[in-house]
C-alpha positions in Angstrom: -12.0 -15.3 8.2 -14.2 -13.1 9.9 -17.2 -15.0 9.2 -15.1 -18.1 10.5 -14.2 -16.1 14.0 -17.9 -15.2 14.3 -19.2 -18.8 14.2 -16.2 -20.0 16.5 -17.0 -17.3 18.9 -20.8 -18.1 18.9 -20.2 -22.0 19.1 -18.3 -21.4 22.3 -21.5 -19.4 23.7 -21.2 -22.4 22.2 -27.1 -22.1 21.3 -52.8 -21.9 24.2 -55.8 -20.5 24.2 -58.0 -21.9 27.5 -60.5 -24.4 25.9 -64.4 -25.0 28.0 -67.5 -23.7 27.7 -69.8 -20.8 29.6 -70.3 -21.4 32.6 -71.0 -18.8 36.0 -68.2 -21.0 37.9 -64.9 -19.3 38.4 -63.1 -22.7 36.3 -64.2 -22.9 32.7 -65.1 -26.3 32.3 -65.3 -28.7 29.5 -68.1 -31.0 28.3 -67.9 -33.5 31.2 -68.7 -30.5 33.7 -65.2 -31.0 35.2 -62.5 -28.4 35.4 -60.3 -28.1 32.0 -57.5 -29.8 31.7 -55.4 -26.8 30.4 -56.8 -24.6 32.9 -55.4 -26.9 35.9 -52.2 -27.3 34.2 -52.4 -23.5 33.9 -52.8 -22.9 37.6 -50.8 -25.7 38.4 -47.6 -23.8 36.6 -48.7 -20.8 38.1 -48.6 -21.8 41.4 -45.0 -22.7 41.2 -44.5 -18.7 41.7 -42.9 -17.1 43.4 -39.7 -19.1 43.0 -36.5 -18.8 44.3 -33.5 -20.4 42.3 -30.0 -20.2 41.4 -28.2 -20.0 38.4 -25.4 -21.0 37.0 -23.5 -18.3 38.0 -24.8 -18.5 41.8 -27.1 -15.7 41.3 -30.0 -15.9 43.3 -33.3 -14.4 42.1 -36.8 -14.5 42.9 -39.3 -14.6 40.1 -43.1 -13.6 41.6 -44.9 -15.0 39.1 -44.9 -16.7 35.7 -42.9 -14.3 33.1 -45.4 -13.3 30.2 -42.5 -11.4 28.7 -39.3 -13.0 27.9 -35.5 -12.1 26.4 -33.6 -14.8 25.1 -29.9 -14.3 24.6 -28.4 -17.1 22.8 -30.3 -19.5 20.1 -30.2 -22.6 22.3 -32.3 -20.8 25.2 -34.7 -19.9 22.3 -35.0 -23.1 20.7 -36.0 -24.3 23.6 -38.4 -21.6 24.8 -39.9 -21.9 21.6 -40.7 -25.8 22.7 -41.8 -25.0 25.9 -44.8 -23.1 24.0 -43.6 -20.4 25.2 -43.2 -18.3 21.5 -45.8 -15.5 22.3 -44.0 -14.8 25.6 -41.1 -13.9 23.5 -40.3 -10.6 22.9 -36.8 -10.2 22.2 -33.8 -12.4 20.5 -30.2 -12.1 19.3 -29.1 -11.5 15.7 -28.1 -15.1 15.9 -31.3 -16.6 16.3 -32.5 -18.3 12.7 -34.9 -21.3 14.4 -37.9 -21.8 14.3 -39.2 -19.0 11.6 -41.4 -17.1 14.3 -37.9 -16.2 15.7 -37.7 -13.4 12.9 -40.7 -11.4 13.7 -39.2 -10.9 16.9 -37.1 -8.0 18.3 -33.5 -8.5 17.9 -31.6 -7.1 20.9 -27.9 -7.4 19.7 -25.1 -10.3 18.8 -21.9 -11.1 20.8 -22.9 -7.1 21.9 -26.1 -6.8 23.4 -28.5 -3.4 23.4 -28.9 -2.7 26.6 -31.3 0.0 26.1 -33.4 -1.5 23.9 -33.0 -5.1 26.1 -34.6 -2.6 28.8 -37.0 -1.4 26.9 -39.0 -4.1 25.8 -39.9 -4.7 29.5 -39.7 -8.2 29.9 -39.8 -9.9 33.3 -37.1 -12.5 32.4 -33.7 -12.2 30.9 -32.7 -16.1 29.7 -28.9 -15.7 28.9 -26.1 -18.8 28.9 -23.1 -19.6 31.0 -21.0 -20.0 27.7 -21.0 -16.5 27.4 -18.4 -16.6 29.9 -17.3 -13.0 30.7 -19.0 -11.2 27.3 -22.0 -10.3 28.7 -21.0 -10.0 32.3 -21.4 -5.7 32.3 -24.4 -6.1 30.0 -26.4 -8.4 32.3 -25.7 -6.4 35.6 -26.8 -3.5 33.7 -30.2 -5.6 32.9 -30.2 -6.8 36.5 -29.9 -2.7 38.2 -33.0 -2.3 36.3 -34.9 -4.1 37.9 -35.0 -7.2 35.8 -34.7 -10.7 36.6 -31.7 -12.2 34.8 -31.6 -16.0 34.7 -28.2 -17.5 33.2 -28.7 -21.1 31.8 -26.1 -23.9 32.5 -23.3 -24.3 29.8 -24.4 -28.1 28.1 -21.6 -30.4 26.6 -23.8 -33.3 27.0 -27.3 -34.8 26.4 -27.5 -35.7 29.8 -26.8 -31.9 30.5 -29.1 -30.6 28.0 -31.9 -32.4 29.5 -30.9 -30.2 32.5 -30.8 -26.9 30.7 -34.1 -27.9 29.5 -35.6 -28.3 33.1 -33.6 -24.9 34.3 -35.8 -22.6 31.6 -39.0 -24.8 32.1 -39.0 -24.3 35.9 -38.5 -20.5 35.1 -40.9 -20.3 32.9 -43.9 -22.4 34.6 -43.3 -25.3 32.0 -42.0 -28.4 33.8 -44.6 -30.8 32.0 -44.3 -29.5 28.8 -40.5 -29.9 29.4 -41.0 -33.8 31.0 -42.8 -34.2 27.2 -39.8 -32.7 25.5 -37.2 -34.9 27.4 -39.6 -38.2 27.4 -39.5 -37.8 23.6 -35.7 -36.9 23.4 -35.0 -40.0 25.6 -37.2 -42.2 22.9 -36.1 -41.4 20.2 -32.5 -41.8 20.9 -32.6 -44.8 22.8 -34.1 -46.0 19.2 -31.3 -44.6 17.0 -29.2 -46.1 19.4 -30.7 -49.4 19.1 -30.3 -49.6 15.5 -26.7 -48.9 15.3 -25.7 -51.1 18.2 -25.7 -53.7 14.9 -22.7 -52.3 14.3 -19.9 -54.8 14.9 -16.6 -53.7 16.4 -15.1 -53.9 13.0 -17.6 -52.4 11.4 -17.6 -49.4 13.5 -16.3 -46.1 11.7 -14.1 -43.2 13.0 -15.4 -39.6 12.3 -13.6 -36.3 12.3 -15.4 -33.5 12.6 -14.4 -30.2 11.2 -15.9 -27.2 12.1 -14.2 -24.3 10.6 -12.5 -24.6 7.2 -9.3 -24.1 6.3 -6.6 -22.6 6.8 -7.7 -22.3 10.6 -9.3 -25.8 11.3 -11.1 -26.7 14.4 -12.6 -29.8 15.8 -14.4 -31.2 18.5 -12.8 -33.4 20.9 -14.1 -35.1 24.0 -16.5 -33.0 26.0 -19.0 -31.6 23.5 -22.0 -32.9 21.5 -20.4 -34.1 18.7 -18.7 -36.7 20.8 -21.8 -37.5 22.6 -23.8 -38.0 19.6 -20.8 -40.2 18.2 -21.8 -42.2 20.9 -25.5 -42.5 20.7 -24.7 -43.5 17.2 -21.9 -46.5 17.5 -18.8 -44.4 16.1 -15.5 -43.2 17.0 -14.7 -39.5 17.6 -11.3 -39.4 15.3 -10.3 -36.5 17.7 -11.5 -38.0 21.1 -8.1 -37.3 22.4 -8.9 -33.5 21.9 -10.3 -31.8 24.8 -13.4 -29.4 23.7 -13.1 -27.1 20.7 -9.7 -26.9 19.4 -7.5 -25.8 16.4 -6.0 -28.9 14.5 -3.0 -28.8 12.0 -3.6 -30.6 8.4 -1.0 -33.0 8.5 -2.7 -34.5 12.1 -5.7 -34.9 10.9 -3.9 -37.2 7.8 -2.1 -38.9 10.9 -5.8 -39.3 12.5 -7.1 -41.3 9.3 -11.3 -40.8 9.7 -13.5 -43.3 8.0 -15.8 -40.4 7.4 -15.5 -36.4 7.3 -17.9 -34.4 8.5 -17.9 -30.2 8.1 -20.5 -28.3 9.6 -19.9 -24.8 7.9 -21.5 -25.1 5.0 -24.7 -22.8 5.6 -22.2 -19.8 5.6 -18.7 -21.2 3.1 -19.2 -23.0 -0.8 -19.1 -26.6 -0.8 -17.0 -27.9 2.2 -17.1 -31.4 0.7 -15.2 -30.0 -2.3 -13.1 -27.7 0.2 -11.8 -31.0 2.1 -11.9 -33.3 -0.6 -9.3 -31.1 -3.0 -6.4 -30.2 -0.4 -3.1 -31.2 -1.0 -2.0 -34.5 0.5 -5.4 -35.5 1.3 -5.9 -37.8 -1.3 -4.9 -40.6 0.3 -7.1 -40.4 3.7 -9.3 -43.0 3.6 -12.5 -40.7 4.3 -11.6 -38.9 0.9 -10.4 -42.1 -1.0 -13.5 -43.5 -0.4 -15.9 -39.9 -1.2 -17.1 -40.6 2.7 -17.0 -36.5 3.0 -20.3 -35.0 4.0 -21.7 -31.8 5.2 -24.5 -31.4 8.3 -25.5 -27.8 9.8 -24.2 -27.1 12.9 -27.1 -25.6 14.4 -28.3 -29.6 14.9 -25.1 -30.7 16.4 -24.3 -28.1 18.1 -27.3 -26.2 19.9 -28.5 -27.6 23.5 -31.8 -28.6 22.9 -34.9 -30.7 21.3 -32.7 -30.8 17.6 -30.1 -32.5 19.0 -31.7 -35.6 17.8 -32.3 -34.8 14.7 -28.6 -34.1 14.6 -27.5 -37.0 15.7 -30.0 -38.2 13.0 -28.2 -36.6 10.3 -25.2 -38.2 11.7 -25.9 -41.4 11.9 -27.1 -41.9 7.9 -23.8 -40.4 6.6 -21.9 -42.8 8.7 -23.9 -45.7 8.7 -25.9 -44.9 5.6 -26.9 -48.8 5.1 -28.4 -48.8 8.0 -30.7 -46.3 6.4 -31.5 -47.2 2.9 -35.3 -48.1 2.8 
């Protein structure tokens, strides 16, 4: 059970070299004679600073130039720091972080408790922590912030639209806005296309899912208000617990009332074989998602975490429920 507390209470937190050749100019140029590419983009990002924004907790804070040194305290502000490019400017990450690989060579600073001192010093110039934190990390972070230390708290996403934004908020930080218009253009395409191949789906063909997120004996879904229900949507199917407001604790014998086409758990990177788990419990036999062995099991980290992989979550998604769609 502890390992199941410990996921719950992270899910709520919730997740270049200059190319040109020699020249006596102060612009290294490329072939052409005309000033590199990377090198404008360069100064174009560092020209943004300094920069005076708000958070999401109403914090104001002034950033004087482009942070070469960055802490990120939740895996979501990583993942996407870590698409921004921005990989070498990190210097320190939570025990939590698993994604990409890189993220283990880097300093860990702490998990739902933070080491403040050692936060400190590795002397970076931005903090990156997450409104989900709600009130964990409130003493932490003004400790961080009396030292001097620009602390930049990162809207709480529950929905693509929002995680488009969260995107933007760590890419204008950081000095990355076009890297961060590629990463959304992409996001954009490719699930307007997943969309668009499930939108064969006829209204009787179209499958209610229930997703469980913690096993037994404490089950939790997601309702309305998360990721799970928007990527439901992006892929033509029900949410079984769309009457469910966020993340909440669901008895057995509703979720037999409920009646899901298809199960989905999304614990299976830490607990031995969910499917098995849901598929053997008493009185279950009968639900059509077991009846018909439409039980499957997709990490949580791509459902879940606000940013780039949300796609290939809803990916993942999309196959299990609509797996004939799929088939080559």
């Amino acid at each position: 059970m502890k390992k199941v507390f410990s996921f719950l209470l992270l899910l709520m937190l919730t997740l270049g070299l200059l190319a040109g050749c020699g020249s006596d100019s102060a612009e290294p140029e490329n072939e052409t004679g005309a000033p590199d590419e990377t090198t404008e983009q360069t100064e174009a990002d560092e020209s943004a600073f300094p920069l005076t924004v708000t958070d999401a907790v109403d914090n104001e804070i002034t950033i004087d130039a482009k942070p070469e040194r960055i802490v990120s305290l939740i895996p979501s502000n990583t993942e996407i720091a870590f698409a921004l490019g921005l990989g070498e400017k990190i210097v320190g990450v939570t025990d939590n972080d698993n994604y990409p690989e890189e993220v283990k060579e880097k300093e860990s600073v702490g998990g739902m408790e933070l080491n403040v001192e050692k936060i400190i010093g590795l002397e970076p110039d931005l903090v990156l922590s997450h409104a989900s934190g709600g009130n964990t990390f409130d003493t932490a972070l003004q400790q961080i912030r009396d030292a001097g230390i620009n602390v930049f708290v990162v809207d709480d996403a529950q929905d693509i639209e929002s995680v488009y934004e969260a995107i933007n908020q760590i890419a204008q930080v950081t000095g990355t806005q076009d890297k961060a218009d590629d990463i959304i253009g992409q996001m954009k395409e490719e699930f307007a296309a997943l969309s668009e191949k499930t939108e064969a789906i006829s209204d009787e063909e179209r499958k209610s899912v229930f997703f469980e997120v913690s096993p037994a004996p404490e089950i939790y879904t997601a309702g309305k208000n998360t990721f799970f229900q928007a990527l439901l949507e992006v892929v033509n199917a029900d949410n079984a617990a769309q009457e469910q407001d966020g993340w909440v604790q669901i008895d057995p014998e509703a979720i037999v009332e409920l009646n899901p086409d298809v199960i989905i758990t999304t614990y299976g990177h830490y607990s031995d074989d969910p499917v098995e788990q849901v598929t053997n419990r008493d009185g279950w036999g009968d639900m059509t998602a077991v009846a018909n062995e439409q039980v499957y099991d997709v990490h949580s980290d791509l459902v879940s975490r606000p940013g780039p992989r949300l796609v290939e979550g809803a990916k993942e998604i999309a196959e299990v429920v609509y797996p004939e769609l799929f088939e080559e």
